[in-house]
KELUMTI-50132 format. One record per atom (N, C-alpha, C): residue in three letters; y, x, z. Coordinates in steps of 0.1 Angstrom, whole numbers, plus 5000, padded with zeros to 4 digits. Example, Ala and Ser with C-alpha at 12.3 -4.5 7.8 and 13.67 -1.06 7.14 Angstrom:
ALA494351325078ALA495551235078ALA496751325078SER497851285071SER498951375071SER500051295079
This chain:
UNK860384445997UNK859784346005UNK858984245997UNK857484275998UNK856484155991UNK856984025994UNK856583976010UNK857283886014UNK857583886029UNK857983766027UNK858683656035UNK858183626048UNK857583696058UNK857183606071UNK857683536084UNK857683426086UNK858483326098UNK857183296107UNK857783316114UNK856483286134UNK856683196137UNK856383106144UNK856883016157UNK856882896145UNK855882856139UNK856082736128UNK855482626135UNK855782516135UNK855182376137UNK855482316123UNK853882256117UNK854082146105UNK854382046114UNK854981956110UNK855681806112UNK854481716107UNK854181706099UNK853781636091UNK854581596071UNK854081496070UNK854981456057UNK855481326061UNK856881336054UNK857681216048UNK857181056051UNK856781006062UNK856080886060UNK855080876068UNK854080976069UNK853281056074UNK852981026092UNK851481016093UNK851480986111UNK850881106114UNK850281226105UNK849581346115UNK850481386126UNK849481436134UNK850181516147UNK850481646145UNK851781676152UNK851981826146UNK851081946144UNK850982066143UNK849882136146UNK850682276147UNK850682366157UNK851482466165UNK851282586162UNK851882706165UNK851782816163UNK850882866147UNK851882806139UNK851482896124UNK852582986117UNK852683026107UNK853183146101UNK853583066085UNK854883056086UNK855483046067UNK855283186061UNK854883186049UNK854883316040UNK855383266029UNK856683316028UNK857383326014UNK856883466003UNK856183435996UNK855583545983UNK856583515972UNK856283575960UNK856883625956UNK856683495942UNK854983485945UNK854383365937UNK854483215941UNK854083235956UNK853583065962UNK854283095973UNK854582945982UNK855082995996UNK853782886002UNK853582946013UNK852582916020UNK852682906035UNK851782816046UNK851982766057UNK850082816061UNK850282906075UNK848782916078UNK848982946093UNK847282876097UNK846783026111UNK846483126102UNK846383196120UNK845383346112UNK844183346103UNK843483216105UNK842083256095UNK841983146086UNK843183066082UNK843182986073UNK844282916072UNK844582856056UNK845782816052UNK845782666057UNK847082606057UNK847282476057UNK848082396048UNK848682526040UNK849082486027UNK849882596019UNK849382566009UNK849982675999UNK850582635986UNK851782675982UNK852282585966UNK853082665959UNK852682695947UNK853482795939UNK855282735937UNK855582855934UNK856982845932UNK857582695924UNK856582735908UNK856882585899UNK856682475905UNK856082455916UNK855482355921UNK856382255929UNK856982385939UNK857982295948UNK859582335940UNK859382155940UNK861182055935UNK862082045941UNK861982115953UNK863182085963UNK863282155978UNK863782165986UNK864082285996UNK864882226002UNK864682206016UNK865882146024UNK865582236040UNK867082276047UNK866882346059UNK868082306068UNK867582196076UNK868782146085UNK868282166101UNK869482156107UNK868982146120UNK868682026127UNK868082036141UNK867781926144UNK868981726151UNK869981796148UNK871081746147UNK871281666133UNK870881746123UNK871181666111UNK869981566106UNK868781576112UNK867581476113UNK868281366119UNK868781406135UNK869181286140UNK870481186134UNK871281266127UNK872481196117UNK871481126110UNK870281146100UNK869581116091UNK869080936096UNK868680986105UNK867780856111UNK868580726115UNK870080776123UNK870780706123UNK871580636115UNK871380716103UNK872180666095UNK871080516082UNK869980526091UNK869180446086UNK867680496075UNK867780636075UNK867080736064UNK865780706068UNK864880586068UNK863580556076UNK862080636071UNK862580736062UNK861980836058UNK861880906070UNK862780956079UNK862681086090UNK862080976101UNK862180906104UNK861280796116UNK860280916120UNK859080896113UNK857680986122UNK858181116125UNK859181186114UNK859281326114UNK860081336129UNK861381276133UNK862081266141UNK861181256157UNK859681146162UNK859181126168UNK858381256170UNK858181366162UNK857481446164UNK858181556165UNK859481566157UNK860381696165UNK860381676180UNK860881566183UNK861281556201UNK859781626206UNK859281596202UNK858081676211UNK858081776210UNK858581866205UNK858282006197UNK859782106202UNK860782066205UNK862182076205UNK861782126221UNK862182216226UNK862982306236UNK864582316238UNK864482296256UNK865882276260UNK866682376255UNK867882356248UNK868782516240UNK868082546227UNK867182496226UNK866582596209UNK867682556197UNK867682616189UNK868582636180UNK867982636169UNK866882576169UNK865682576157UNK865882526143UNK865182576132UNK865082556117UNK864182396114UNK864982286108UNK863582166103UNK863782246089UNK862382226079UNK862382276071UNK861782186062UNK861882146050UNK861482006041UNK860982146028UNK859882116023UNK859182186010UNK858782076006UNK859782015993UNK858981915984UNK858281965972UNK857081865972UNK856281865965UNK856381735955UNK855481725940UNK855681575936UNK854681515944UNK855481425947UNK854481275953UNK854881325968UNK855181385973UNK855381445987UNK856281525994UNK856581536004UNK857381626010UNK856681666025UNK856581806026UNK855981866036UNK857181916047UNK857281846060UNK857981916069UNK857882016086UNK858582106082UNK858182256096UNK859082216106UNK858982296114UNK860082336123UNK859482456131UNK860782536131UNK860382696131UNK861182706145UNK860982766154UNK861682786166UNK862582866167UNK863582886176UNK864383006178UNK864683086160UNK864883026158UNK865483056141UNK866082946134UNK867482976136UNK868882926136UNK868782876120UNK869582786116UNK869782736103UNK870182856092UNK871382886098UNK871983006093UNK871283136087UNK870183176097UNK869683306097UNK868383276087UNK867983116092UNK866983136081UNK867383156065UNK868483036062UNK868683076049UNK869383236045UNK869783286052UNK870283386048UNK869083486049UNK868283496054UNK866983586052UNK866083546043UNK866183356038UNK865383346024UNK865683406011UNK867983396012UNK868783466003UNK867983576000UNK868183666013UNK867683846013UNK866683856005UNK865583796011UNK864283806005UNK864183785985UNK865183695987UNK864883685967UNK865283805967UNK866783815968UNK867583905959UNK866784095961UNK865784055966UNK864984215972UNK863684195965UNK863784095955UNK862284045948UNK862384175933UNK861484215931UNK861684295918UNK861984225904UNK861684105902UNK862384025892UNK863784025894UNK864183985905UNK865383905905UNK866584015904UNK866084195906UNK866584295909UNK866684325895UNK865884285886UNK865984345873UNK866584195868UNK866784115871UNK868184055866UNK869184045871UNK869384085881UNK870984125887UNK871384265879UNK870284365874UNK870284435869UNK871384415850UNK870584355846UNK870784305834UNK871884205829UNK872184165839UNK873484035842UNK874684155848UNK874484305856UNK875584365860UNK876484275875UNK875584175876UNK876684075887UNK876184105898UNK876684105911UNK876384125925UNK875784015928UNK874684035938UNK874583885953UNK875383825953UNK874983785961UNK875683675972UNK876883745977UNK878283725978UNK879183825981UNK880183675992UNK880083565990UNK880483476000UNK881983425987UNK882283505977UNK883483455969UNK882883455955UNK883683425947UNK883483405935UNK883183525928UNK883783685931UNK883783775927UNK884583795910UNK885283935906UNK885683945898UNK885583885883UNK884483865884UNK883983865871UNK884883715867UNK883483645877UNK883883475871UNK885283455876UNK886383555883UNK887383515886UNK888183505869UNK887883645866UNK888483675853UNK888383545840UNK887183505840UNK886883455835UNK887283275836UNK887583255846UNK887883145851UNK889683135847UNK890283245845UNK891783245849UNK891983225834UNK891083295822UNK891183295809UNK891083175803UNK890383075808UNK889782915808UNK891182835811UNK891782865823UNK892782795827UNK893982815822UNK894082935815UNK895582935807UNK895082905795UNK893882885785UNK893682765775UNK893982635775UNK893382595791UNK893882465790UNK895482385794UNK895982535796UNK897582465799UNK898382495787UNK897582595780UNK898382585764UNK897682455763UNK897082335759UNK896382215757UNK897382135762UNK897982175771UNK898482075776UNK897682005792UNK896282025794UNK895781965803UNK895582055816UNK896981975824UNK897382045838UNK896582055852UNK895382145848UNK894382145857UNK894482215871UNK895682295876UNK896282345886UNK896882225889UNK896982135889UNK897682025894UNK896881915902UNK897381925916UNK896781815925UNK896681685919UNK895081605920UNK894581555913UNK894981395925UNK895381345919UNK896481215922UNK895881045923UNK894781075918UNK893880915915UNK892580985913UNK891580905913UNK890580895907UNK890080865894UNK890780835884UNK890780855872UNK891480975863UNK891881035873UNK892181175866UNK891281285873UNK890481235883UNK889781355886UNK888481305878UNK887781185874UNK886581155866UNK886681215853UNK888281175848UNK888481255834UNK888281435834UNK888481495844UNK888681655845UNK886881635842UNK886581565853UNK884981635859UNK883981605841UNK884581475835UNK884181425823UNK884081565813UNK885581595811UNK885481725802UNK884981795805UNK884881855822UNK883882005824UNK882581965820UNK881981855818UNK880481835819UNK880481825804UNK881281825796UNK881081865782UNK881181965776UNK882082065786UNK881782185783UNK880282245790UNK879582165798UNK878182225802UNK877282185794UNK877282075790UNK876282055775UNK876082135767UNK877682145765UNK878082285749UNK877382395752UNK876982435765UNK876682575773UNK878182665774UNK879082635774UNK880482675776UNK880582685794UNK880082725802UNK879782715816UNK881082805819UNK881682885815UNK882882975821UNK884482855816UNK884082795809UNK885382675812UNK884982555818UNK883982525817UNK883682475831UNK883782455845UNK883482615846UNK884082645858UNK885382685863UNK886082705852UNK887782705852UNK888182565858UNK887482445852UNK888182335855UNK887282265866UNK886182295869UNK885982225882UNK886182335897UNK886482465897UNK886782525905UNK888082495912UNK889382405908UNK890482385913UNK890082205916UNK889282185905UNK889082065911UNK888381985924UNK887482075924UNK886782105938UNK887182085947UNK888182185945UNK888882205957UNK890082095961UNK890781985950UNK891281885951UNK890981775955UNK890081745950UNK889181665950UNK888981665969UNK887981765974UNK887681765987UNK888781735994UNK890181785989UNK891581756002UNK892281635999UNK891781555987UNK892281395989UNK891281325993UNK889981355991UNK889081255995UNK887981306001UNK888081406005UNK886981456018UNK885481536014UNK884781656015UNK884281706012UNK882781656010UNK882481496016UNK881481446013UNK881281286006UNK882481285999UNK883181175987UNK882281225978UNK881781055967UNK880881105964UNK881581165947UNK882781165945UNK882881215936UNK883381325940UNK883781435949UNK883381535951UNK882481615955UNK881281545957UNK880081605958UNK879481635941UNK879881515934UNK879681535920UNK879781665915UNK881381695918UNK882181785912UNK881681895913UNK881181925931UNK880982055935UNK879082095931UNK878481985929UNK877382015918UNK877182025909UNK877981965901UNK878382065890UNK878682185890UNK879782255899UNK880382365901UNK879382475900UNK878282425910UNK877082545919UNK876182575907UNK876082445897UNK875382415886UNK875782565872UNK877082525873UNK877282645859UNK877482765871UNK877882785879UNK877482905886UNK876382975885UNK875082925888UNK873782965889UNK873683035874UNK873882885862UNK873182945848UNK874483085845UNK875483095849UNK875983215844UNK876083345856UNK874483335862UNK874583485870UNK874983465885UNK875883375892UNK876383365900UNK875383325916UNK874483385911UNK873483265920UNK873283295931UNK873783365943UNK874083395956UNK875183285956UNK876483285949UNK877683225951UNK876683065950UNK875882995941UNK875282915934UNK874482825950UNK873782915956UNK873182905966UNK873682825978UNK875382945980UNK875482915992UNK876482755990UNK877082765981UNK877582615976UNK876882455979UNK875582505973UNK874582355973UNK874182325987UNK874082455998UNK874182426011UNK875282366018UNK876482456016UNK877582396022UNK877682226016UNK877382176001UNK877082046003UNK876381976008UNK875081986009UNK873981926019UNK874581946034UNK875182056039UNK875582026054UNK876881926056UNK877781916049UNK878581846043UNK878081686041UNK877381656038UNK876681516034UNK876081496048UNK875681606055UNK874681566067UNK875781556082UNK876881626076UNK877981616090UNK878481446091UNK878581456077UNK879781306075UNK878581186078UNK876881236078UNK876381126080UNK876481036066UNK876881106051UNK876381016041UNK875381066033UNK874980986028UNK873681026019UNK873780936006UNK873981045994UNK874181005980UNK872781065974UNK871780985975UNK870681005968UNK870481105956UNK871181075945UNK870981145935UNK871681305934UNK872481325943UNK873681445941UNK872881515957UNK872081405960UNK871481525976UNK870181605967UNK869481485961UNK868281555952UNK868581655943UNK869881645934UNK870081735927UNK869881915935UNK870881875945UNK871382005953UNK869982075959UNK869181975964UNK867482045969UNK866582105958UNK866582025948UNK865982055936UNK866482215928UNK867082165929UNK868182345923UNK867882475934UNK867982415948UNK867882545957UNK866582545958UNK865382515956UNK864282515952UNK864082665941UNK864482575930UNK864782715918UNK865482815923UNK866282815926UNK867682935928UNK866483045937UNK865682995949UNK864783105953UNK863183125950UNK863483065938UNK862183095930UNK862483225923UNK861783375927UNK862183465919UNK862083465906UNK861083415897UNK860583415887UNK861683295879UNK862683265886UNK863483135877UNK864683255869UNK865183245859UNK866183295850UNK866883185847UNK868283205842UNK869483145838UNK868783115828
C-alpha cells in the first residue's frame, strides 16, 4: 500500500485561526509527505520531517479541551459545531507544523479506526518492513511481546541482586522520582532494556496510587513508550503515547510539556523513513 487515503475531510482551520472551514477534501498519507486536497488541487502538503507532532481526538476531547480553558481550541471548537452530525463518531485531527498547527475533521471515522489504519499503513510501508525485518520484532501486537518481556525480567533480577526493590508498590513520591531518576540514566547511557525493566512496574504503580493522568505518571509512562520505540517496540511505542494523550484528555488535564512530548514522538513513530 503506497498510501493512505481518508474521504469525508473538513480543514478546521489553524490553531488561532478565523478561516472558514472548507468541505469535502481527501487526507493522503504517502509514504514521503502527508497531504490535504480537492480533486484538482492541494490545500496542503508537508513532508514527513516537517510535521512535529500528530494528535487524533474526538470531538468530546476538544470539548474537555476548551473547557478546561485550552483558548487555543476556541475557533477550532466554533467550527466543529458546524461541521458535526447528529451520532457522528468523527476523527479531529491536529498536523503540527513549526510555527503552526493545521486542524481536519474527518466524518464517520471513529478515533479508534483512524489510528489503527494510520498504524496499518506504516507497518505495510517498505521501509519500515525492512526494519521490522532486521530488528526480527513483530507490530503492534497490543503487549509487550517476548522479547522485551525476556529482557525486562533479566533487568529486574539485577536490580534486586542491588538491592533496589522495584517489584515493590511505590509508597511516596520520592521513591517513585528516585526509580523514574535512575531509569532516565539508564536512557542517556542508551541501556533502554533496563530502563524498561524499571519503569514497566513503575508505570504501572505509579497509575494505581496516583491515577493514570498524574503528572508524574505521565512522566513515567513517556518515558516507557520512549525506550520502547528506540529498542524496536514501536507498535507497542505507539499505542502507549495514545492511551496517554486520551488519558490526559479524559481527566481533562493538560501537562504541556509531557502532552508535546507524546505528539511529537507519534509524529515520528509514523514517519516511515524514521529508524531507532
Amino acid at each position: 500500500m503506497t498510501r493512505l487515503i481518508v474521504e469525508d475531510v473538513t480543514y478546521l482551520g489553524e490553531a488561532g485561526g478565523t478561516h472558514p472551514p472548507v468541505h469535502g477534501l481527501v487526507l493522503a498519507v504517502g509514504r514521503r509527505r502527508v497531504s490535504v486536497h480537492r480533486p484538482l488541487r492541494k490545500l496542503l502538503s508537508v513532508s514527513w520531517p516537517t510535521l512535529d507532532s500528530l494528535y487524533i481526538l474526538t470531538p468530546d476531547d476538544v470539548d474537555r479541551k476548551l473547557r478546561g480553558g485550552h483558548l487555543a481550541f476556541t475557533p477550532l471548537l466554533l467550527h466543529l459545531h458546524d461541521v458535526l452530525m447528529p451520532g457522528d463518531s468523527g476523527s479531529v485531527v491536529a498536523l503540527g507544523m513549526p510555527g503552526t498547527t493545521t486542524w481536519l475533521y474527518i466524518k464517520h471515522t471513529p478515533v479508534a479506526r483512524l489510528r489503527a489504519q494510520l498504524a496499518s499503513w506504516m507497518f505495510s510501508t517498505p521501509q519500515v518492513r525492512r526494519q521490522l525485518r532486521r530488528t526480527a520484532l513483530p507490530p503492534a501486537t497490543g503487549d509487550l511481546g517476548t522479547y522485551a518481556l525476556e529482557q525486562a525480567l533479566r533487568a529486574i533480577n539485577t536490580w534486586k541482586a542491588e538491592g533496589l526493590r522495584i517489584d515493590e508498590p511505590v509508597r511516596d513520591r520520592k521513591t517513585l522520582l528516585y526509580r523514574l531518576s535512575v531509569a532516565r540514566q539508564h536512557q542517556d547511557r542508551g541501556q533502554h532494556d533496563a530502563a524498561i525493566a524499571l519503569l514497566l512496574p513503575l508505570a504501572d504503580h505509579s497509575s494505581r496510587a496516583y491515577g493514570p493522568a498524574d503528572e508524574c505518571t505521565v512522566a513515567t509512562r513517556n518515558n516507557l513508550a520512549y525506550s520502547l520505540a528506540v529498542t524496536g517496540h514501536r507498535g507497542e511505542a505507539i499505542a502507549l503515547y495514545w492511551e496517554i494523550l486520551d488519558d490526559l484528555a479524559a481527566a481533562n488535564s493538560y501537562t504541556s510539556k509531557a502532552e508535546t512530548f507524546a505528539r511529537q514522538n507519534l509524529a515520528r513513530l509514523h514517519n516511515p523513513g524514521w529508524s531507532p
